[in-house]
C-alpha positions, 0 to 999 in steps of 0.5 A: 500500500505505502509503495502504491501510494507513492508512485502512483500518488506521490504520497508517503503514508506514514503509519507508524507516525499516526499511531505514535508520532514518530516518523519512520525512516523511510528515506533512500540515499547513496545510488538509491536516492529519490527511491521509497523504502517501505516499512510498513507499522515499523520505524525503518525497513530492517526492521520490518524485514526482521518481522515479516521473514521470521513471520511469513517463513515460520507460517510457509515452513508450518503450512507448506502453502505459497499463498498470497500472504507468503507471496506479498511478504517474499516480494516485499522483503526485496524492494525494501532496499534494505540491506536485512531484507534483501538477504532475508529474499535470498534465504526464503529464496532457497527455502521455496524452492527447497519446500515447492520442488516438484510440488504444484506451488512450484508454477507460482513460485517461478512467478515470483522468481521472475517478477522480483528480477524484473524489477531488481532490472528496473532503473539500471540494476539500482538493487545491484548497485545499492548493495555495491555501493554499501559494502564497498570498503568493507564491513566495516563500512556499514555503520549498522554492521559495524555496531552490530558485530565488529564493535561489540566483538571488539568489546568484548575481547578487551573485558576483562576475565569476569567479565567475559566469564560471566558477562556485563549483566542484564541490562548494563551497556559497556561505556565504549558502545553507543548502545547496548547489543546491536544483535542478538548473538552479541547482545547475550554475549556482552550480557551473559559471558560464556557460563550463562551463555552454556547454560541457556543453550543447553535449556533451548536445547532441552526445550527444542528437543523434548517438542521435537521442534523442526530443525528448518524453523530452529534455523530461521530463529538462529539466522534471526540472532544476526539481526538487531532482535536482542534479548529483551525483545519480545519477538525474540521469546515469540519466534523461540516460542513458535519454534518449539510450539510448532510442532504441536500445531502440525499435530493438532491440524493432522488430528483434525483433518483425520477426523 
């Protein structure tokens, strides 16, 4: 809706502004300039994507059924222009054709296929030279990246050995990061050092085994660590727990379409 509006209008709809007053960042910059981002009830398309593939891989991995809200979804994670979701594109990309080889959704997954590099061929390759021209020097050269990994990693080295052991605490932010995590790896990192670390793992571990969780969205959580989704998120406990509760779903549908 927000894409339709501004190219046929000319009008950026705001959602997130009329519900709390701040505006999303929805500006393009860099090759993409006079361009629109999407993103939807969220404050800038990143995050957006984050949502909208955790979301809609967990619903097609549960379903099996490529159906207008998975395909609305898989297209608008790439015209973002969004660093997140265009890789989020590539990975659910790989999760399609994986699920519908040889399957009747195959057809309407080609489609798909064909109509997202129709328009990563609009305007001269611009998705190409987005991504170019972003990590061009690097990782480092990314700002968001570098907060997120290369500067918490760093943090973390040069703490000393209780700190690394037993992590800053929940909640405490070291002086020398701007903020407190940047993703959900380095956030339990930072947070909870080595010892607590082992010790949640081996609970998830317990937890995603006793509900025999599938392995595939057991993944896409894991994959989801990479992102600004952090601790003290409630979409990081809710996609764990759509995890380990994905298994009952299927068991309670299968009961109920045998009866």
């Amino acid at each position: 809706m927000q894409v339709v509006f501004y190219y046929l209008f000319e009008q950026k709809l705001d959602y997130l502004y009329s519900i709390t007053g701040e505006h999303s960042r929805n500006e393009a910059f860099g090759v993409i300039t006079g361009l629109f981002r999407p993103s939807g009830l969220f404050n800038e398309p990143a995050t957006y994507s984050l949502y909208i593939f955790g979301f809609s891989a967990i619903l097609f991995l549960n379903t099996k059924n490529f159906n207008l809200t998975v395909f609305l979804s898989f297209i608008s994670l790439l015209i973002t222009f969004s660093g997140s979701g265009i890789f989020f594109f590539l990975i659910f990309s790989f999760i399609l054709i994986y699920e519908l080889f040889s399957k009747k959704g195959v057809f309407i997954f080609i489609s798909a296929i064909v109509l997202a590099f129709f328009t990563m061929s609009y305007s001269e390759n611009i998705f190409i030279k987005y991504i170019t021209s972003r990590f061009s020097n690097g990782i480092e050269s990314d700002g968001s990246l570098a907060q997120r990994y290369t500067s918490a990693i760093s943090t973390f080295k040069s703490s000393n050995f209780t700190q690394q052991f037993f992590g800053y605490g929940i909640g405490n932010t070291p002086e020398n990061l701007d903020t407190a995590v940047g993703s959900g790896l380095t956030a339990q990192l930072l947070s909870f050092g080595y010892f607590f670390n082992f010790l949640l793992i081996l609970l998830f571990s317990y937890l995603l085994f006793i509900n025999k969780s599938n392995n595939k969205i057991i993944l896409i959580y894991l994959l989801l660590l990479f992102t600004t989704m952090t601790y003290n998120n409630l979409h990081y406990w809710l996609f764990l727990g759509l995890a380990i509760i994905s298994p009952k779903y299927n068991s309670n549908k299968e009961n109920y379409n045998s009866k």
